[in-house]
TORKOL-4160 file (C-alpha; in steps of 0.2 Angstrom, whole numbers, padded with zeros to 4 digits, m for minus):
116
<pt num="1" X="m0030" Y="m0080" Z="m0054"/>
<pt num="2" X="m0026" Y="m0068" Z="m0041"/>
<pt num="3" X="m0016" Y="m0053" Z="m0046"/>
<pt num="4" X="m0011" Y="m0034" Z="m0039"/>
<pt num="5" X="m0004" Y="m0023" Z="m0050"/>
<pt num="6" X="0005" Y="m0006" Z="m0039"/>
<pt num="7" X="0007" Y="0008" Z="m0048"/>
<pt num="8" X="0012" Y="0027" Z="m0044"/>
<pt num="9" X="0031" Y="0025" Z="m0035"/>
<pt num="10" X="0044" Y="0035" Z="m0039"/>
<pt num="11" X="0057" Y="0048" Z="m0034"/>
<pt num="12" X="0051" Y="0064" Z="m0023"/>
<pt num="13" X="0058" Y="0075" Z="m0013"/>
<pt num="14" X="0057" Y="0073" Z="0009"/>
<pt num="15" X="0041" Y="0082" Z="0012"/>
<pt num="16" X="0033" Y="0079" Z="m0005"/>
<pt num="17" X="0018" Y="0068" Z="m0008"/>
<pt num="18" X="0014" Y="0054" Z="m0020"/>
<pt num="19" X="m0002" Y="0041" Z="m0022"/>
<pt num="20" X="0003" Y="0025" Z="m0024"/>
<pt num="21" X="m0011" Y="0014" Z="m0032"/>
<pt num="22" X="m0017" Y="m0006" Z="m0032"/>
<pt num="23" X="m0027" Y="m0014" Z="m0047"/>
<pt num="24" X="m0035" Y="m0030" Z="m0042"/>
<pt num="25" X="m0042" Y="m0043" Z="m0050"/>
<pt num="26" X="m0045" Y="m0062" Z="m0049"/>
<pt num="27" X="m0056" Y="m0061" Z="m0032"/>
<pt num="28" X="m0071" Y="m0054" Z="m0026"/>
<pt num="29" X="m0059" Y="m0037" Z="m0021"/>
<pt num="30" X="m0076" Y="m0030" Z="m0011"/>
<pt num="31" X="m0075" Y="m0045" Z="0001"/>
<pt num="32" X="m0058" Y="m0045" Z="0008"/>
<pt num="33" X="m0047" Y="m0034" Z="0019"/>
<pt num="34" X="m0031" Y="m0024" Z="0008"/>
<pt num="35" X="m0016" Y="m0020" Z="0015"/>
<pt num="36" X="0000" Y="m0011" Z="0011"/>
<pt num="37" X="0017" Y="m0016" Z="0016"/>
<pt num="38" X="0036" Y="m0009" Z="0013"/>
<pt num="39" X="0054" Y="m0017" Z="0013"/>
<pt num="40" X="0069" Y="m0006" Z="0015"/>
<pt num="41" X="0085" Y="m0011" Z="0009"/>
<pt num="42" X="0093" Y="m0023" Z="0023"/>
<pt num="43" X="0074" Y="m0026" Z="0033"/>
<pt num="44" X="0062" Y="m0037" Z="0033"/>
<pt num="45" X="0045" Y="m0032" Z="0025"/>
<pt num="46" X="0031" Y="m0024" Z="0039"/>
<pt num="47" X="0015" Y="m0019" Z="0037"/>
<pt num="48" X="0012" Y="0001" Z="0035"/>
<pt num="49" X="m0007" Y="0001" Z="0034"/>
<pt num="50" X="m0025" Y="m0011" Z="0032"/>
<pt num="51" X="m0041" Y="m0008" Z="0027"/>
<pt num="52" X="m0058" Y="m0016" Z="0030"/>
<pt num="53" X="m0069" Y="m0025" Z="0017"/>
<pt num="54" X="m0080" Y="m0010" Z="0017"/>
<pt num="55" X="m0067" Y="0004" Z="0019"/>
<pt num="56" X="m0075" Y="0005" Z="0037"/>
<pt num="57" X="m0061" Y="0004" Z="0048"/>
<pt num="58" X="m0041" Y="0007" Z="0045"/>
<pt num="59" X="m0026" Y="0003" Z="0054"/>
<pt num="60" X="m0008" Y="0010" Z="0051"/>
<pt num="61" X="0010" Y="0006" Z="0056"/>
<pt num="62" X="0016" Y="0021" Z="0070"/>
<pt num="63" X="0027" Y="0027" Z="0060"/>
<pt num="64" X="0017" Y="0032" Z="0046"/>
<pt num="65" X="m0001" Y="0038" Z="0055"/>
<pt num="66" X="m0005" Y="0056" Z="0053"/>
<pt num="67" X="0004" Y="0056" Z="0037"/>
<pt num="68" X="m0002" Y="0040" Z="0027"/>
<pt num="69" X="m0022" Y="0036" Z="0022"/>
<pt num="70" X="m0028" Y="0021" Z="0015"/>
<pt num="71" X="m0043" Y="0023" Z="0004"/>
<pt num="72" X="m0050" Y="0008" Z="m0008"/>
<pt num="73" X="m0064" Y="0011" Z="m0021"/>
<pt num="74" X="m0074" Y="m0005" Z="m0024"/>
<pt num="75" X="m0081" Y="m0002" Z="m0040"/>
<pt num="76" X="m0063" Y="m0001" Z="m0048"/>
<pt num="77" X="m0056" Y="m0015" Z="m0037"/>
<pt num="78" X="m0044" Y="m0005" Z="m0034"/>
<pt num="79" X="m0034" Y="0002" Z="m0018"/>
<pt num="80" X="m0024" Y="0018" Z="m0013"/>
<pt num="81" X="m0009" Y="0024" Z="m0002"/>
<pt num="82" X="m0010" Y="0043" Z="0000"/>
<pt num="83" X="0006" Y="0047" Z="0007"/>
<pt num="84" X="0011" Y="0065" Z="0014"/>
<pt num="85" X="0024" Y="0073" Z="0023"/>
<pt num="86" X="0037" Y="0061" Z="0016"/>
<pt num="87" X="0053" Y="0055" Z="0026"/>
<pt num="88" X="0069" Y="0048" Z="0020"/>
<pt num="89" X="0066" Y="0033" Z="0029"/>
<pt num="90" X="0050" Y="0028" Z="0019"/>
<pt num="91" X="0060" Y="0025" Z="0006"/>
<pt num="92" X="0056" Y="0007" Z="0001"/>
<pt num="93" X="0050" Y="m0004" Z="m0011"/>
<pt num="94" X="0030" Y="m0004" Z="m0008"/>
<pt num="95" X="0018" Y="m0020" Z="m0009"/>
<pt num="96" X="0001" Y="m0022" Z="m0011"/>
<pt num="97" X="m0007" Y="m0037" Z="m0001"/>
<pt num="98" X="m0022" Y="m0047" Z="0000"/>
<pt num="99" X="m0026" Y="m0064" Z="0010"/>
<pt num="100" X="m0038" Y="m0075" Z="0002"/>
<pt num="101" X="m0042" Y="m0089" Z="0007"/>
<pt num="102" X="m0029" Y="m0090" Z="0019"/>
<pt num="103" X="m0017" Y="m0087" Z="0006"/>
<pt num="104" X="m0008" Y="m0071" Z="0004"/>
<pt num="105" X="m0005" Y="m0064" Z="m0013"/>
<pt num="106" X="0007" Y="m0049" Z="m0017"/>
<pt num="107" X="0009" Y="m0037" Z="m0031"/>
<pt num="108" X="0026" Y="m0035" Z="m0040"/>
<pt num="109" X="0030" Y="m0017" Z="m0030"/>
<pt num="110" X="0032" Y="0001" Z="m0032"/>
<pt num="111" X="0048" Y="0010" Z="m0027"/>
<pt num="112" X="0047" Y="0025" Z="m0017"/>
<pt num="113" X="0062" Y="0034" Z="m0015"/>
<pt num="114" X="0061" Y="0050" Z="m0004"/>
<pt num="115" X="0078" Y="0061" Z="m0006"/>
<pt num="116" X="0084" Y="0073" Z="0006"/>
C-alpha cells in the first residue's frame, strides 16, 4: 500500500531554515509527480510546491518562490522541501502528496512552526 512518511518539522525562529523530508513507498515513486501542501489553522489546505517525475521541472505557490525548493532523490524514494527565509505565516501543518492512479495519497504531516 501507498504510504508517505514527512519528517523534519519543527519550531524555528522567522528567518531560519528547516528541510522537511518525504519517505515513500508502495509505488513506483520515480514515475509519478510529488508535491507538498500546507494547512494553517482556520484555512483550507493549498498547494505550496510540485515536482516532475524526473525532478525536471518545478512549480511553487507565490508565496513561497524564491524562498522554498523542492528537490526529490529517486534512488531513496524520497522527497524534500528546503525552506528559507521563514515567515510567520508558513506556519502550518505540512503534507506530503502523491496522485496515483488518480488517487491522491497523503502523509500523516509535519508541523512547522515559525515564531517571531
Amino acid at each position: 500500500q501507498v504510504q508517505l512518511v514527512e519528517s523534519g518539522g519543527g519550531l524555528v525562529q522567522r528567518g531560519g531554515s528547516l528541510r522537511l523530508s518525504c519517505a515513500a513507498s508502495g509505488f513506483t515513486f520515480s514515475r509519478y509527480v510529488m508535491s507538498w501542501y500546507r494547512q494553517a489553522p482556520g484555512k483550507e489546505r493549498e498547494l505550496v510546491a510540485t515536482i516532475t517525475s524526473t525532478g525536471g521541472t518545478t512549480n511553487y505557490a507565490d508565496s513561497v518562490k524564491g524562498r522554498f525548493t523542492i528537490s526529490r532523490d529517486n534512488a531513496k524514494n524520497t522527497v524534500y522541501l528546503q525552506m528559507n527565509s521563514l515567515k510567520s505565516e508558513d506556519t502550518a501543518v505540512y503534507y506530503c502528496n502523491a496522485r496515483v492512479f488518480t488517487v491522491n495519497y497523503w502523509g500523516q504531516g509535519t508541523q512547522v512552526t515559525v515564531s517571531s
